[in-house]
Each structure stands twice: as C-alpha cells, then as structure tokens.
TILUMRO-380205 format. One record per residue (C-alpha): residue number from 0; residue in three letters; x, y, z. Coordinates in pm, 1 decimal. Example, Ala and Ser with C-alpha at 12.3 -4.5 7.8 and 13.67 -1.06 7.14 Angstrom:
<recs>
(0, ALA, (1230.0, -450.0, 780.0))
(1, SER, (1367.0, -106.0, 714.0))
</recs>
This chain:
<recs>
(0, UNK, (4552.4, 5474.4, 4419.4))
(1, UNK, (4629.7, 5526.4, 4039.6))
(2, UNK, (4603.0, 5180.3, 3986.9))
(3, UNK, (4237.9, 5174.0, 4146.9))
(4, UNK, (4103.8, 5512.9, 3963.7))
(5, UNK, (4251.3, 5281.5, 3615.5))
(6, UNK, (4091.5, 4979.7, 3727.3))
(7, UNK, (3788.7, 5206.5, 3815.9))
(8, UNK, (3787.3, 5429.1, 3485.8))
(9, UNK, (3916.7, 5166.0, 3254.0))
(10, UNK, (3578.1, 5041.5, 3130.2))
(11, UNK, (3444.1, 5402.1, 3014.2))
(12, UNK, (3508.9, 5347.0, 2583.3))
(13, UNK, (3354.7, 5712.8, 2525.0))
(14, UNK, (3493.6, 6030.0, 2687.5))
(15, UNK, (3276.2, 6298.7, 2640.5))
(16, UNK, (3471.6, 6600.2, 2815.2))
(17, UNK, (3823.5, 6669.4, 3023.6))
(18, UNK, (3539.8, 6751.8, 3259.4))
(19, UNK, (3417.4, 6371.7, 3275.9))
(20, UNK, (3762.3, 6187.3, 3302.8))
(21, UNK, (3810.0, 6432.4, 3611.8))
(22, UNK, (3504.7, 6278.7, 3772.8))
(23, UNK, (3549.8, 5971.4, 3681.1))
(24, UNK, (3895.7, 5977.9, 3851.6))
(25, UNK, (3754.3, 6133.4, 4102.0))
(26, UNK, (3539.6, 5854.8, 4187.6))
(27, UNK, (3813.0, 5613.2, 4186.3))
(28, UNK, (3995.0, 5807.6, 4432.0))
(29, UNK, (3685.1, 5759.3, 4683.3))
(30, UNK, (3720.3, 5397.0, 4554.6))
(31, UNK, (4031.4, 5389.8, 4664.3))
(32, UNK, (4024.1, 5596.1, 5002.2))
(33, UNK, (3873.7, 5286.7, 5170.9))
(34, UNK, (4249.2, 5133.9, 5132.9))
(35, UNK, (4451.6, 5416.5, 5233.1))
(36, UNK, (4614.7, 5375.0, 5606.5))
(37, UNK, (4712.8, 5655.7, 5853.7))
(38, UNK, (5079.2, 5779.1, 5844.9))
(39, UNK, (5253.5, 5666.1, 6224.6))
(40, UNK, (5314.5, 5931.3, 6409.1))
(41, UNK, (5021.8, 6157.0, 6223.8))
(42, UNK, (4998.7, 6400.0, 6572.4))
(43, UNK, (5354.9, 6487.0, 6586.6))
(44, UNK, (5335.4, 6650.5, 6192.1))
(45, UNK, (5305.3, 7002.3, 6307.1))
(46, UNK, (5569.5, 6966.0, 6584.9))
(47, UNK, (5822.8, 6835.7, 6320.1))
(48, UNK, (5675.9, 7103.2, 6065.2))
(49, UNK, (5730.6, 7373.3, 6312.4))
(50, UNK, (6109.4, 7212.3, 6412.7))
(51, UNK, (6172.8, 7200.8, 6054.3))
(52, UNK, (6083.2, 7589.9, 6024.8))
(53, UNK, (6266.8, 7702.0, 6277.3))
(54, UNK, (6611.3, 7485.6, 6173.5))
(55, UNK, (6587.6, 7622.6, 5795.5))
(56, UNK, (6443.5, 7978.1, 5907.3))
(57, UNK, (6198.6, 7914.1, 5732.2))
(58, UNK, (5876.1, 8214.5, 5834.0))
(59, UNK, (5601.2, 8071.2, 5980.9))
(60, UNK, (5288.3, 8108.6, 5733.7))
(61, UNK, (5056.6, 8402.3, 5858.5))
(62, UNK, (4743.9, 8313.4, 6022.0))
(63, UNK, (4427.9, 8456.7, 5919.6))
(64, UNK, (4194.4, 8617.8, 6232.7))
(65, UNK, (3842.6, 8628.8, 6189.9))
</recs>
C-alpha cells in the first residue's frame, strides 16, 4: 500500500497544505484497496479475540445500548 499511495502521489511537484498530501494519500489508499486480499480465517477473529480476553483477563469492552 505505501508503495502505491508513492507511486500515486509522487507526481504532485506543489503541495499546497498538510490538508492536500492527506487526500492525496488518501486516494492512493483506494488505489490500492483493489489489491488488498482477505485475511484466512477472517470469521473466526472475534472467537480468537474473545479466547484471547478471557486467557489474559483481559475485560471485555462495554457495549453501548441504544
């Protein structure tokens, strides 16, 4: 990905603002989302998250109720 949003921003020679590089890596990340893959195993996250809380003690975050 930071290769892409370089590639991407790379040709800009005049930076106006801190407020334009941020969009113009922001517009290499969605440059570069087309090439990202999904992690194996994405469904079992929260099962392994909630294993891992429970092993260290770790409190489960609060949940907000509308």
């Amino acid at each position: 990905m930071i290769e892409i949003i370089r590639d991407h921003a790379g040709r800009v020679k005049c930076w106006e603002s801190g407020e334009m590089a941020l969009r113009w890596a922001a517009a290499g990340m969605l440059a570069a989302e087309a090439q990202f893959r999904r992690v194996q195993g994405h469904r079992e996250l929260p099962a392994l998250a909630a294993a891992l809380q429970r092993e260290l003690g770790i409190p489960a975050p609060a949940t907000v109720t509308a």
